[in-house]
C-alpha positions as protocol buffer text, in pm:
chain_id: "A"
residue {
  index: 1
  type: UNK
  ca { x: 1306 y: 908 z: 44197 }
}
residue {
  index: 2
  type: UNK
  ca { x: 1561 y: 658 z: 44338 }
}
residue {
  index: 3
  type: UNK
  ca { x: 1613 y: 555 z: 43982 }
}
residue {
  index: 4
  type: UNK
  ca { x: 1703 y: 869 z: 43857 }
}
residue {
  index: 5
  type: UNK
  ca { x: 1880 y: 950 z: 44127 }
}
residue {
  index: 6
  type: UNK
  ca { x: 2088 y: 629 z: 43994 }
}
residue {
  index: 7
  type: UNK
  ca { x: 2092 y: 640 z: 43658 }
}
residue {
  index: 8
  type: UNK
  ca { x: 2287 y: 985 z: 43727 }
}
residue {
  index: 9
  type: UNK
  ca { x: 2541 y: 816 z: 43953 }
}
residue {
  index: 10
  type: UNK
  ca { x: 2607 y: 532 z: 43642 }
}
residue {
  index: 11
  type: UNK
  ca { x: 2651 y: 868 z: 43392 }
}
residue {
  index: 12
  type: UNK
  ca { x: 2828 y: 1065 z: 43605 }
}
residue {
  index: 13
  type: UNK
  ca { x: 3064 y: 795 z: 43674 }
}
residue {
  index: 14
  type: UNK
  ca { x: 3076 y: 662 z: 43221 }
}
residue {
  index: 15
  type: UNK
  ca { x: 3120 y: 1031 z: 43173 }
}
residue {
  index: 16
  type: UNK
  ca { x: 3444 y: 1036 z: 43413 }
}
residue {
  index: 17
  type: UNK
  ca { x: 3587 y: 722 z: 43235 }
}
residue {
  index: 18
  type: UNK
  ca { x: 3542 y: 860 z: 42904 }
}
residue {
  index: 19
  type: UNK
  ca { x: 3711 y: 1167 z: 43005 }
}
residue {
  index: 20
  type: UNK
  ca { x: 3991 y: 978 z: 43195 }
}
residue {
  index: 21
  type: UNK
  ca { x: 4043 y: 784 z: 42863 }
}
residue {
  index: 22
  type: UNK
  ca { x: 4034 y: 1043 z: 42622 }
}
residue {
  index: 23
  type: UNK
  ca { x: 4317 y: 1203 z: 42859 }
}
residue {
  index: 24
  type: UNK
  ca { x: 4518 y: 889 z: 42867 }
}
residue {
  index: 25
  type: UNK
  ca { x: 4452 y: 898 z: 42479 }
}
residue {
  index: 26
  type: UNK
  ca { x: 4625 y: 1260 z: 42454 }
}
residue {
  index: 27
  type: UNK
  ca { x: 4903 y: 1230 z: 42683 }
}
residue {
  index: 28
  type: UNK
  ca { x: 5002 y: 879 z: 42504 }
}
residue {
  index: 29
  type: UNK
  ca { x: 4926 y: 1080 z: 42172 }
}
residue {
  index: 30
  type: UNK
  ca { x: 5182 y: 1364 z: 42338 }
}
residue {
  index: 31
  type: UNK
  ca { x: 5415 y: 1115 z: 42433 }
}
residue {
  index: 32
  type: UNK
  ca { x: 5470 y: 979 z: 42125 }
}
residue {
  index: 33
  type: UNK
  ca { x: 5496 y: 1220 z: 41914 }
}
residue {
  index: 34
  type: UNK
  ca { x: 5780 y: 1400 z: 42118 }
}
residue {
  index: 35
  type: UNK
  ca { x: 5968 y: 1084 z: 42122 }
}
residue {
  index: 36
  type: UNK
  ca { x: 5913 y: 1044 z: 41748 }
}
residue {
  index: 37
  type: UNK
  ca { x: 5981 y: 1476 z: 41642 }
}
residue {
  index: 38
  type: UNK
  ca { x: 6293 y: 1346 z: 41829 }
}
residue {
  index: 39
  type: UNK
  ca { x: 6449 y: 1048 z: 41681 }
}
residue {
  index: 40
  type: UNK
  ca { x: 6324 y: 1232 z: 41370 }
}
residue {
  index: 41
  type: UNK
  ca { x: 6542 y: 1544 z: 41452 }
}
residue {
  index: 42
  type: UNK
  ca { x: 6858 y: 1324 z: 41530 }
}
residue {
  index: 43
  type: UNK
  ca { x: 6806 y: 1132 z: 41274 }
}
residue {
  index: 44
  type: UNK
  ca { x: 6862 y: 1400 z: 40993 }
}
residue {
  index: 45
  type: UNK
  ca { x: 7183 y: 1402 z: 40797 }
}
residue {
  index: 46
  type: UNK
  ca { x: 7214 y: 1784 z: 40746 }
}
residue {
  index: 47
  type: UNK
  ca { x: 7211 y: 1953 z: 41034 }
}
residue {
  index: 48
  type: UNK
  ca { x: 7065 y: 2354 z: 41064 }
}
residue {
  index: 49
  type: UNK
  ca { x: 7249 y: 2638 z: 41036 }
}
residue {
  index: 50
  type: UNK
  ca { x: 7094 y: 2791 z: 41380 }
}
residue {
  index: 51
  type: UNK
  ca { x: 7425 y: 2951 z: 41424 }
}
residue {
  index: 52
  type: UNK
  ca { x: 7688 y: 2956 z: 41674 }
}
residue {
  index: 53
  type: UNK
  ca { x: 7514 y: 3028 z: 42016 }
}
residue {
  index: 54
  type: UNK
  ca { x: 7381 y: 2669 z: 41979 }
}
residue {
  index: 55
  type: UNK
  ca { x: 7723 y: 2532 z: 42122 }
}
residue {
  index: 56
  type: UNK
  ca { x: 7666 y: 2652 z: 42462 }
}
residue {
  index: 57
  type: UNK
  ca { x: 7328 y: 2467 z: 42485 }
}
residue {
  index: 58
  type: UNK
  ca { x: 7524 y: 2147 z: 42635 }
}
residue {
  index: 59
  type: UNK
  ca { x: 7594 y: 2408 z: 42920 }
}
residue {
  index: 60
  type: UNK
  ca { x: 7247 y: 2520 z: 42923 }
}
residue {
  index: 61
  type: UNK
  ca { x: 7088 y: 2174 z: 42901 }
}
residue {
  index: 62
  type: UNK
  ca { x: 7332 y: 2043 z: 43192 }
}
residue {
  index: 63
  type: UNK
  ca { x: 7264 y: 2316 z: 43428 }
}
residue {
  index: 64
  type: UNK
  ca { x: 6942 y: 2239 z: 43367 }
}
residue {
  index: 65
  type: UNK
  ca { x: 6917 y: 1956 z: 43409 }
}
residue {
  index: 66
  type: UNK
  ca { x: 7156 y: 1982 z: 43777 }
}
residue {
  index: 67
  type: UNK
  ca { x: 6882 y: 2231 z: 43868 }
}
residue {
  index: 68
  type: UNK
  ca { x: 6606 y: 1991 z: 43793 }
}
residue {
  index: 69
  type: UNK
  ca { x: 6746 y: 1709 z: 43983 }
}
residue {
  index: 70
  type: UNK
  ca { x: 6785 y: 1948 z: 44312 }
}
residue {
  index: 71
  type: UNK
  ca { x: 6420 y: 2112 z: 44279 }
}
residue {
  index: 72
  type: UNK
  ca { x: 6288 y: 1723 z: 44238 }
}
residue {
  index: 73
  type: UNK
  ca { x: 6464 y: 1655 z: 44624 }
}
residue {
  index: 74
  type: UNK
  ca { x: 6327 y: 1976 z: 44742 }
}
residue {
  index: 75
  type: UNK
  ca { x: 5968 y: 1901 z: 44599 }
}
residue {
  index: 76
  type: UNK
  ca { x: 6031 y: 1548 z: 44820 }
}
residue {
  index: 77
  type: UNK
  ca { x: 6120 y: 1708 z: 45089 }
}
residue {
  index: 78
  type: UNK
  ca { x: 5822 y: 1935 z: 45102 }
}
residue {
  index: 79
  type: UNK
  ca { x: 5586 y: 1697 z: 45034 }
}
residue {
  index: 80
  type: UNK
  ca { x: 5740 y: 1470 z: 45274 }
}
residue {
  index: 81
  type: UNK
  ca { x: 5714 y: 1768 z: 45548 }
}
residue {
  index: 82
  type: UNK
  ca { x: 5351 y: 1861 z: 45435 }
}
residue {
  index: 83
  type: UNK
  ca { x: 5431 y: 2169 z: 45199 }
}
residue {
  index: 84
  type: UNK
  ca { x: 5191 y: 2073 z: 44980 }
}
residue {
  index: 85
  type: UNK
  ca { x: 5175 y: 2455 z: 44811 }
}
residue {
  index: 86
  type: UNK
  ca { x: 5577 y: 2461 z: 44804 }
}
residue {
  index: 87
  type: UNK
  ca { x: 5556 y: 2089 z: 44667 }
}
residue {
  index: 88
  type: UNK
  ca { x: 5343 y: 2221 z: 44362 }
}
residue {
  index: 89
  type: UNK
  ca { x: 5605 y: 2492 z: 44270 }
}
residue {
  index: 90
  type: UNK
  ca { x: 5885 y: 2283 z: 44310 }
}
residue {
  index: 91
  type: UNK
  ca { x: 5742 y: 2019 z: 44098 }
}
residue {
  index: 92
  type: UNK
  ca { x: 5582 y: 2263 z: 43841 }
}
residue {
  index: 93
  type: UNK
  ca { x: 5887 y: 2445 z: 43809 }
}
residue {
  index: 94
  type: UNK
  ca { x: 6080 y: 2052 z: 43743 }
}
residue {
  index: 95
  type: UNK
  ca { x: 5788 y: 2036 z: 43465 }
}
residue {
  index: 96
  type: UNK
  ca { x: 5886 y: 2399 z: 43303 }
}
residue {
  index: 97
  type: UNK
  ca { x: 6228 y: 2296 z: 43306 }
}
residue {
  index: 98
  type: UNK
  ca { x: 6119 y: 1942 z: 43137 }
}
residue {
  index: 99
  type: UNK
  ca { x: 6013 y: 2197 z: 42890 }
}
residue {
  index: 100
  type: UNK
  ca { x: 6331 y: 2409 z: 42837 }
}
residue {
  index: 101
  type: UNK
  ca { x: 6539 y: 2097 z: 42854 }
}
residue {
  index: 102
  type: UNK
  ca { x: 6359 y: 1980 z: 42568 }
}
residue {
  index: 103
  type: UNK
  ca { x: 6369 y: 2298 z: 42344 }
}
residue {
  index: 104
  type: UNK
  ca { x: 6723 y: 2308 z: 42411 }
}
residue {
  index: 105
  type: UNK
  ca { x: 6790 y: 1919 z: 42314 }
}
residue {
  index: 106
  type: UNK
  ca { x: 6622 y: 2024 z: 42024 }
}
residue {
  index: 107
  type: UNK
  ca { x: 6809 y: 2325 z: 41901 }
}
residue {
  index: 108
  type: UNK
  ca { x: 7105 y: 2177 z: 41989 }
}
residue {
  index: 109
  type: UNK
  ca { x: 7105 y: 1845 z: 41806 }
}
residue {
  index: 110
  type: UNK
  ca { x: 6923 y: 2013 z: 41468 }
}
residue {
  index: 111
  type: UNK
  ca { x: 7200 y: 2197 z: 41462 }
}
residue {
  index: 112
  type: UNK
  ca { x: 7523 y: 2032 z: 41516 }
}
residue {
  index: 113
  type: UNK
  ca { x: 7630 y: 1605 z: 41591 }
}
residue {
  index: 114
  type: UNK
  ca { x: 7611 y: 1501 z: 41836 }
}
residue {
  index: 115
  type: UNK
  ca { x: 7943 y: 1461 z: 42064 }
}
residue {
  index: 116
  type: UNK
  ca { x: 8167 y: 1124 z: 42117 }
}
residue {
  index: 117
  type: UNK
  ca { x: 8270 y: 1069 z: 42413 }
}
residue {
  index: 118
  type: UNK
  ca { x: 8699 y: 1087 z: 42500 }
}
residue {
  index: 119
  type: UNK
  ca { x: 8668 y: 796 z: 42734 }
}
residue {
  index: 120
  type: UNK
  ca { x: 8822 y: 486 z: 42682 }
}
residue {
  index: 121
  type: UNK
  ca { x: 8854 y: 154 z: 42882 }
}
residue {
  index: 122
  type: UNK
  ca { x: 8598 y: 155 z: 43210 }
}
residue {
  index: 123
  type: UNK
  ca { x: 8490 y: 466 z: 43229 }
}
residue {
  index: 124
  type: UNK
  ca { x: 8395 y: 416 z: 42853 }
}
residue {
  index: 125
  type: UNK
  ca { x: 8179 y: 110 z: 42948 }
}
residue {
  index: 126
  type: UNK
  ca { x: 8059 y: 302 z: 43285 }
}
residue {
  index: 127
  type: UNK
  ca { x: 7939 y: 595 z: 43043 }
}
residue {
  index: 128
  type: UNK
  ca { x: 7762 y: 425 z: 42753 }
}
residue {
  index: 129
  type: UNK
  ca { x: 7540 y: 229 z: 43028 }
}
residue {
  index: 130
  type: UNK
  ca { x: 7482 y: 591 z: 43190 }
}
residue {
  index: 131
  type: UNK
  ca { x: 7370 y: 699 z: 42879 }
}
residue {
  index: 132
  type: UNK
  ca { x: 7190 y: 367 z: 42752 }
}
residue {
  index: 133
  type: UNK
  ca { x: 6923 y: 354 z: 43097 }
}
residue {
  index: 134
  type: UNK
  ca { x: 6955 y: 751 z: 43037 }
}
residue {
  index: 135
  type: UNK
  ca { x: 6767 y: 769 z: 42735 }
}
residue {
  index: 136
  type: UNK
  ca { x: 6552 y: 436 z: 42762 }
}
residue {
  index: 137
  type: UNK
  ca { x: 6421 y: 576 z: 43110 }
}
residue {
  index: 138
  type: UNK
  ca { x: 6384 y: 932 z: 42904 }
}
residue {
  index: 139
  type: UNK
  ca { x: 6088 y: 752 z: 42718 }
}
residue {
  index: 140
  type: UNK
  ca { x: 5917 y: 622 z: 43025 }
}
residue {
  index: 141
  type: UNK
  ca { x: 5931 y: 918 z: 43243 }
}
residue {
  index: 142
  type: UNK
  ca { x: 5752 y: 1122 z: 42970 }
}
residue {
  index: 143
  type: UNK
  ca { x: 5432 y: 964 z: 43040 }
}
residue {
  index: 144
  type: UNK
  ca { x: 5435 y: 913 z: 43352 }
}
residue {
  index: 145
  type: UNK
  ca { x: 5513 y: 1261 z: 43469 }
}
residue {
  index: 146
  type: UNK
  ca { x: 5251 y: 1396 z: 43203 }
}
residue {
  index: 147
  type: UNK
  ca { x: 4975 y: 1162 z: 43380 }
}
residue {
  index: 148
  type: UNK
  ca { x: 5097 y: 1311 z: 43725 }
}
residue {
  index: 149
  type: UNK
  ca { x: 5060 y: 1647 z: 43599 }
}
residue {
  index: 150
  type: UNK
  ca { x: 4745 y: 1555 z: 43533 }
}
residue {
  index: 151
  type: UNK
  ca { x: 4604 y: 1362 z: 43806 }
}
residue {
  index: 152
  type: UNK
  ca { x: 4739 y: 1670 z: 44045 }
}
residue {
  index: 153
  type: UNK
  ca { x: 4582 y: 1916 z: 43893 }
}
residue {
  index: 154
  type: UNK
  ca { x: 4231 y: 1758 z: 43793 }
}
residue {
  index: 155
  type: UNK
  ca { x: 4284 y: 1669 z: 44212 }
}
residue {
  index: 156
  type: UNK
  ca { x: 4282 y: 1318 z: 44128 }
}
residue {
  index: 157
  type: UNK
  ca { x: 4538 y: 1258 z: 44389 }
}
residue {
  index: 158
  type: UNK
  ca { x: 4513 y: 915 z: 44437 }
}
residue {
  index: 159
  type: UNK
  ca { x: 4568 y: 797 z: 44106 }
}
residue {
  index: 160
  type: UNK
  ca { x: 4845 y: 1110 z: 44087 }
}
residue {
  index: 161
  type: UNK
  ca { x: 5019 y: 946 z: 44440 }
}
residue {
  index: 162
  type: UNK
  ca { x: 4987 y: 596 z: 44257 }
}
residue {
  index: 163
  type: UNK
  ca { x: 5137 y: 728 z: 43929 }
}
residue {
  index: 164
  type: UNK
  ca { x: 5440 y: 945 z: 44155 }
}
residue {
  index: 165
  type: UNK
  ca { x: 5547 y: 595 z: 44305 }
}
residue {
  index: 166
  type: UNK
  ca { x: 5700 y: 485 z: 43995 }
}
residue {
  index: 167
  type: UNK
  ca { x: 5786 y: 852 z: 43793 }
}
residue {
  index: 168
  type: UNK
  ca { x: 5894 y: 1049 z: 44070 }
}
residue {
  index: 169
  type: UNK
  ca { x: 6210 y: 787 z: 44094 }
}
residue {
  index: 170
  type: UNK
  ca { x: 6302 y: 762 z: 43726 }
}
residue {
  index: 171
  type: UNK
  ca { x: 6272 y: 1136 z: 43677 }
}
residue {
  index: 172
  type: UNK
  ca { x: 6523 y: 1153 z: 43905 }
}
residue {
  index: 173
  type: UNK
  ca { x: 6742 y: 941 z: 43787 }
}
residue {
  index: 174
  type: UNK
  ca { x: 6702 y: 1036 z: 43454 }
}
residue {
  index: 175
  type: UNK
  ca { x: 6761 y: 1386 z: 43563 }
}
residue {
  index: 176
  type: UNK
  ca { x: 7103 y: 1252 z: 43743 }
}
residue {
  index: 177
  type: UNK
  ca { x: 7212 y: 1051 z: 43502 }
}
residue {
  index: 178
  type: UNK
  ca { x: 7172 y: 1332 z: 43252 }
}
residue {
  index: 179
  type: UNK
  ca { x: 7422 y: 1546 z: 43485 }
}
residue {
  index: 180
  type: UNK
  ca { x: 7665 y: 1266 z: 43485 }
}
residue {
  index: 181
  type: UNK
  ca { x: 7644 y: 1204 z: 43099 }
}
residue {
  index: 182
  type: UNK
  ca { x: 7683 y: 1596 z: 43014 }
}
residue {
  index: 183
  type: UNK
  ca { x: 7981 y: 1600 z: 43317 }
}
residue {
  index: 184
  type: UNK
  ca { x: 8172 y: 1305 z: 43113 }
}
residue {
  index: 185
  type: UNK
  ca { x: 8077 y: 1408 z: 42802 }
}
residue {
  index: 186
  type: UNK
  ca { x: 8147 y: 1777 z: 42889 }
}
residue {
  index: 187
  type: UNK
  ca { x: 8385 y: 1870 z: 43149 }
}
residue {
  index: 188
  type: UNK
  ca { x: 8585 y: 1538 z: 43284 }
}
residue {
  index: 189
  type: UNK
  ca { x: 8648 y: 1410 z: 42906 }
}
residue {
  index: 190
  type: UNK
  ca { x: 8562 y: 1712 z: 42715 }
}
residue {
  index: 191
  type: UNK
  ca { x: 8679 y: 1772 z: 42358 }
}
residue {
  index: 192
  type: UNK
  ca { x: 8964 y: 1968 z: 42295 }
}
């Protein structure tokens, strides 16, 4: 009896790993294959013809992306004062936006190049190293925030708190930066 009783503790616990692995497996598998339908997309010498509605997706994606950032603080702050129901929307709506943000990025660079920026001198230097941590962090935070996700809703919270210590901070700043990129790029040294 006490040996059954075992052996179904030691399979319980294999079948747990093996699912924990094939989920690291998939959101890996998801990560890279954004990252790489990306670089693919930005990559390509003829652009779409979506049409002209795609110029106002800079807008879209920076108000996006200013409305990310301040739903990220508020899903701190409510964790931080025990709202752990108005945590999850805050930080599911951050993921939905992740999502929108994306399409947009998407739509936007198939179909037109992408924009130089005005700046010259300081500010020039100031805004390419914006951008550079910008997009290197982009391809960290991905992830991270997808193994989050995951851990918080399986209710694996520990490993979800362990995994929040290091993407709840470069979401942030990724979402930041990406306001201060599309306000140089955009408003402060827009094209005219």
């Amino acid at each position: 009896m006490a040996g059954t009783i075992v052996f179904a503790g030691i399979l319980e616990i294999e079948l747990n790993l093996n699912k924990r692995a094939r989920s690291a497996w998939v959101i890996d598998g998801i990560s890279i294959v954004v990252v790489a339908v990306v670089a693919v997309l930005l990559a390509m010498p003829e652009k779409l013809p979506l049409g002209e509605w795609t110029k106002i997706l800079p807008h879209v994606i920076g108000s996006v992306n200013t409305i990310t950032t301040l739903v990220l603080l508020f899903g701190l702050l409510f964790i931080k004062k025990g709202h752990v129901e108005l945590h999850r929307y805050a930080m599911t709506t951050a993921f939905l936006l992740g999502i929108v943000f994306l399409i947009s990025y998407i739509a936007y660079h198939i179909s037109n190049p992408s924009s130089r920026f005005a700046g010259t001198g300081a500010v020039k230097w100031f805004y390419l190293a914006t951008l550079a941590s910008h997009v290197l962090l982009s391809l960290v935070v991905l992830p991270l925030v997808l193994r989050a996700m995951f851990f918080a809703v399986t209710g694996d919270f520990v490993r979800h708190k362990r995994t929040v210590k290091f993407a709840y901070p470069i979401w942030l700043y990724v979402s930041v930066t990406g306001v201060i990129v599309y306000a140089l790029v955009r408003q402060v040294y827009a094209p005219k």
